[in-house]
N, C-alpha and C positions, 0 to 999 in steps of 0.2 A: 446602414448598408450591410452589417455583419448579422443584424438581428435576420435581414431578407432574405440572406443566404442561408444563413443557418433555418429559418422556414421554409425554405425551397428544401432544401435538403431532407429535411422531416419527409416533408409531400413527397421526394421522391420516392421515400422506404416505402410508404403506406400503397404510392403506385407500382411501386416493385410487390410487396405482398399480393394486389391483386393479379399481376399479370404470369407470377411464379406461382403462387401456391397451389403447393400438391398433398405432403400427409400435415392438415391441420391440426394444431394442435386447439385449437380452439372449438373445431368440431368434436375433440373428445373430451370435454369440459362437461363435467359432473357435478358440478356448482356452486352456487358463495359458499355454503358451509361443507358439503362432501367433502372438498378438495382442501379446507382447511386446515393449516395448523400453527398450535401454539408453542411455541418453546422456552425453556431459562438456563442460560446459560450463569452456572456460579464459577464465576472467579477471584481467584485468592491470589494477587501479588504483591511482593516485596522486591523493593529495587535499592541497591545501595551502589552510590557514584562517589568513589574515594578519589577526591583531588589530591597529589602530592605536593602541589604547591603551597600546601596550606589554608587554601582559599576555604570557603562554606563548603562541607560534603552535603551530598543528596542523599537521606534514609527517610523511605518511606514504606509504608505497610497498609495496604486496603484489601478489603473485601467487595467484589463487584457483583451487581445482579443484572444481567441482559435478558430482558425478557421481549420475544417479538412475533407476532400474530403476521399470519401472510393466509388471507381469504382465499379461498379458487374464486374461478371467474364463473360468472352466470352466462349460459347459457342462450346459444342465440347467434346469429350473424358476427355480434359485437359482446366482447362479454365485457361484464364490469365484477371491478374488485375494489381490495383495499388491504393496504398493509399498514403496520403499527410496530411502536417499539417504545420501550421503556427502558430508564438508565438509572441507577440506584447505588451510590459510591460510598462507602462509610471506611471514615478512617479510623484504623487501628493501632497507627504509631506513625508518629511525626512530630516536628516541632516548628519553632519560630528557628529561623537560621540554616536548617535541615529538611526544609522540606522542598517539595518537588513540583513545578506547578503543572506538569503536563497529567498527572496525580488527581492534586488537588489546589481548586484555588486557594484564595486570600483572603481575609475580611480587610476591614480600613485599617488594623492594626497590625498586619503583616501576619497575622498567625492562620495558618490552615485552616479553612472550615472543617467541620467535625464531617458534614456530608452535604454531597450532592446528588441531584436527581434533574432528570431530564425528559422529555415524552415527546412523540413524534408521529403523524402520521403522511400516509400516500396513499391517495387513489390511484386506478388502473384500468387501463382499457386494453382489450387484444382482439386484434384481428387476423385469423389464421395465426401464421408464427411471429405479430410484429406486436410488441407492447409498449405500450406509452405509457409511462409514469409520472405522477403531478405531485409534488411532495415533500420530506425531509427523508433521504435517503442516504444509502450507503454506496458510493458509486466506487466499481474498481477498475478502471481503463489506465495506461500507460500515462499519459497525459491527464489525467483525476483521481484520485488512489485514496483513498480515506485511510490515516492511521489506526490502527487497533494494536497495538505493539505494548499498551499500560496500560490504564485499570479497565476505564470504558473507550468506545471510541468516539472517532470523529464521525459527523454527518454534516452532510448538507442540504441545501434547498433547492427547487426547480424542476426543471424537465427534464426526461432523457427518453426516448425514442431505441428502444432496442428490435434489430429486425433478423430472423434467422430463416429467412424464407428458401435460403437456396440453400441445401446442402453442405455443411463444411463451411458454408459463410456466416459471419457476424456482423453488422453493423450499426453502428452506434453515432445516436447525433442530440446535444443535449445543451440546456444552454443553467446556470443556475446563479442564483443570486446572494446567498447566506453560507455562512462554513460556522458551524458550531464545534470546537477542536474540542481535546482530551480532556480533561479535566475545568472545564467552567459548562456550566448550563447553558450562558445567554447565546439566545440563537444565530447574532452575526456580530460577535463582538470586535473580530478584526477588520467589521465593513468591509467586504466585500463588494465591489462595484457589481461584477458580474463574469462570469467564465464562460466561454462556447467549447465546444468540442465537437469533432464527427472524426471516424475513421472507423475502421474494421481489421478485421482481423479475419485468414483465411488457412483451412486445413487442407491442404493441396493433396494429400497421401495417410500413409500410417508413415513416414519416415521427415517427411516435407510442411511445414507450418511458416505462414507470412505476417507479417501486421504491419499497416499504418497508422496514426493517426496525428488531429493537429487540435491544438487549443490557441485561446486569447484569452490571456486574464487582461479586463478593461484597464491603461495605465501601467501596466507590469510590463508583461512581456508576453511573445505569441510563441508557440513551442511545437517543433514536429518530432515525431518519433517515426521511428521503423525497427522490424526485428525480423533475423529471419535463424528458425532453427528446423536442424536436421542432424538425424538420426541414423547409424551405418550401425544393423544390426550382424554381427559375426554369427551368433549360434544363439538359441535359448538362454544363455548363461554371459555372455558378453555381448558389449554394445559399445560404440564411440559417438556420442554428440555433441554438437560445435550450436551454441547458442551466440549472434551477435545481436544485439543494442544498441543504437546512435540515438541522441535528442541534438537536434539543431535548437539553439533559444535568439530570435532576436528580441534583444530588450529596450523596453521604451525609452527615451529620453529623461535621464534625470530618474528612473526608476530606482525605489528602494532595495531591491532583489539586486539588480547591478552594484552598487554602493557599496555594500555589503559584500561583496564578494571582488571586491580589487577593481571593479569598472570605475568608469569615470564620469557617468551617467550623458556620454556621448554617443547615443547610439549604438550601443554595447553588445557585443554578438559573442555566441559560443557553443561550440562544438564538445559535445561527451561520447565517448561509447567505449565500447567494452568487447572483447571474443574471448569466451571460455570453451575450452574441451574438457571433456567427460567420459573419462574411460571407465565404463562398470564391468566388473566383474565375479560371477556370483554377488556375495554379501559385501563386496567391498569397491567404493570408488575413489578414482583418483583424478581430480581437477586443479589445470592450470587454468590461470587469466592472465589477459593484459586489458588494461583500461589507459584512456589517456584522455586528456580536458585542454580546449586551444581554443584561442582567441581572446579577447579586449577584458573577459571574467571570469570567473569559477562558473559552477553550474549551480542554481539558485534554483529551490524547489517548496513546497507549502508556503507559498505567499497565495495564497487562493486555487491553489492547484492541486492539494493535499500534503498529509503528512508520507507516504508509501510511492510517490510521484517519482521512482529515480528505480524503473527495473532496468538495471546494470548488475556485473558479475562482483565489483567489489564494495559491495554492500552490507558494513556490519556496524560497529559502533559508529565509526569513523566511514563515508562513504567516498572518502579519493576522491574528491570533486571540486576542488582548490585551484587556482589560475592556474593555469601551464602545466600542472600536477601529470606524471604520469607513474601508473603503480603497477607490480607483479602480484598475484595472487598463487601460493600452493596451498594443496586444502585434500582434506582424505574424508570419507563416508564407510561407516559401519552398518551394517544393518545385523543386530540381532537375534532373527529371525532364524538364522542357519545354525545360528549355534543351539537352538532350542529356549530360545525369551522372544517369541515373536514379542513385537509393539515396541521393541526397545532399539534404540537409534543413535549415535553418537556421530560428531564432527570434530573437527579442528582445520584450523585456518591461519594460513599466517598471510598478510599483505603489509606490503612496502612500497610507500609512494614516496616519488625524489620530484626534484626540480619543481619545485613549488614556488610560484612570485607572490609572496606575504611578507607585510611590514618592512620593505624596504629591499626586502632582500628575494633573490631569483632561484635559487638554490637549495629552500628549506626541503628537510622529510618528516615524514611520520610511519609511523610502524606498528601494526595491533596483532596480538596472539588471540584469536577467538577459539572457543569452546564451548559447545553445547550439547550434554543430554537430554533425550527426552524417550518418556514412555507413554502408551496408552494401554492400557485394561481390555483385556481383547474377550473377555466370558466373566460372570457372576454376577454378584449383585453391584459388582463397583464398574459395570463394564460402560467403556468410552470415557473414562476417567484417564484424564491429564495431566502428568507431569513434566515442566520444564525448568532445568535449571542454565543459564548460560552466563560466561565470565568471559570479558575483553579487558586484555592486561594492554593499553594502549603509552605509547611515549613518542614527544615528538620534539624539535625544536621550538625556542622560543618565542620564536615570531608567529609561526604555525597552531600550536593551540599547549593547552595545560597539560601533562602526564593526569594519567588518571588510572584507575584498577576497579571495574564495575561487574557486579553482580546482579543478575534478576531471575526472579524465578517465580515460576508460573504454576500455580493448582486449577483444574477447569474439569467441572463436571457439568454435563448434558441434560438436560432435563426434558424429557418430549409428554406435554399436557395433552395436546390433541394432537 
């Protein structure tokens, strides 16, 4: 019944394309090779997760190679493409006991592989502004989010249907079957039944933006989202925007994602979201949050939905998504740029989530100071060269999870072949 809706849906977009389209972008399609290009992206990172309770720390050190081909489309009523991606992990420090598996896997002896590697491709079809993709891809919807947060990322497999025929409109309808996560090659190692999605996303203004959407991971749980942000521009130099977030989850019967997260695998339902304001001014911002999580669970996310599946305001080590959990966020934005270092960027973050029902107890917190630098290379020979460094000094109660003190940091240089 869900595969028939979710292919009525498709059919809709593609009957929407014909009966909307006005500036095609498929009409100005220059062809499989003109419009193509190739990219590598080199990434260098080091991640160190200091438990205090003495437990195994996590140090790990790779070098990563993203390389990925995206054809133009041929020319014609319908064009046809293809896109492609390779993944190339080589470890530079780690151990048995210390190491990371989102990083790198394991062999049968428990010790890191030296390296991984992975390859992928998609076909493509577009007609006017609507594209239809068949393949292992990188999807990034509200409700589907692919991780790329450590060395390589994640991909998946299947369809998705993206359509941008109206103006200011998005919409998206996809259904897929595999999730290849962070650090292992094999293409659907956590089985994957299968995941649906449709929803959109709509730019109402320069000040006004809306979004829907909904998934079903087969067996899991079915998931809606909504968001709505807006923008009160004062002057050229000041602005105040109010981004909100909500994900409804109902979860399946007996589902593992429930379980996991304080349900009782009875029918398990939960409510998350988030309202942040954002006061910018010139070079500097100042944002509060509040987030809150209600009903039978926590909020349960990459069980076939991805690893980035959770856009809310207090989202850092630690994502305050814990049963009954509700958290404050203060948080400050530098930019650089005014002082004379464009490309250079600083934050800091502090959130506090109370009243958390774990292990027995209704009442647990946790508390993380986050911190991140970053710069980019803005002219020379090193230009769109990336640095990131960031540290979550996190502690929480017993029952809630381990203290810990984590570091990572990022080197990423751009490479454009064709």
């Amino acid at each position: 019944m869900h595969n028939r809706n979710y292919i009525a849906a498709a059919c809709t977009l593609l009957a929407l394309s014909i009966a909307q389209a006005h500036a095609s972008e498929q009409s100005d399609a220059k062809g499989f090779v003109e419009d193509a290009s190739l990219k590598v992206l080199l990434r260098n990172a080091y991640f160190n997760r200091d438990y205090k309770d003495k437990t195994n720390d996590a140090k790990v050190w790779g070098q990563g190679f993203i390389g990925t081909f995206e054809s133009g489309f041929t020319q014609g009523t319908i064009g046809f493409g293809v896109d492609a991606y390779g993944l190339l992990g080589i470890k530079l420090d780690s151990g048995r006991g210390r190491n990371y598996s989102a990083f790198f896997d394991t062999d049968s002896d428990g010790h890191p592989v030296d390296d991984l590697s992975e390859a992928g491709g998609a076909v493509k079809l577009r007609f006017s502004n609507t594209v239809l993709k068949y393949g292992n891809q990188f999807p990034s919807l509200p409700v589907l989010a692919y991780d790329d947060s450590r060395l390589l990322p994640q991909a998946f497999t299947g369809t998705l249907v993206t359509s941008k025929e109206i103006e200011g409109l998005e919409l998206n309808v996809g259904r897929f079957t595999a999730d290849s996560p962070m650090g292992d090659p094999a293409r659907d190692p956590n089985r994957l039944k299968s995941i649906d999605v449709i929803g959109g996303s709509y730019v109402v203004n320069d000040a006004l933006s809306v979004a829907l959407y909904h998934s079903d991971v087969e067996d899991t749980f079915k998931k809606y989202y909504g968001n709505v942000n807006y923008t009160i521009p004062f002057n050229a130099e000041q602005a105040l925007n109010f981004d909100f977030n909500i994900y409804r989850t109902d979860y399946d019967d007996n589902s593992d994602a429930a379980l996991d997260f304080g349900g009782d695998g009875n029918n398990d339902k939960n409510t998350l979201w988030s309202l942040a304001a954002k006061y910018s001014v010139g070079a500097h911002a100042f944002i509060i949050a509040h987030q809150r999580n209600t009903g039978d669970a926590g909020y349960a996310y990459d069980y076939g939905d991805g690893g980035s599946t959770i856009y809310v305001a207090n989202s850092y080590y630690s994502d305050f998504n814990l049963k009954n959990e509700r958290s404050w966020q203060a948080s400050y934005e530098l930019d650089f740029a005014t002082y004379g270092v464009p490309g250079l960027s600083y934050k800091v973050a502090y959130v506090r989530g109370s009243n958390i029902e774990a292990g027995g107890e209704s009442d647990g917190t946790e508390r993380e100071l986050f911190n991140q630098f970053k710069y980019v290379v803005q002219d020379g020979p090193a230009k769109d060269l990336s640095l990131k460094l960031r540290n979550s000094i996190y502690r929480a109660d017993n029952n809630v999870g381990p203290d810990l003190n984590e570091i990572r940091a990022f080197v990423e240089y751009p490479i454009s072949i064709l």
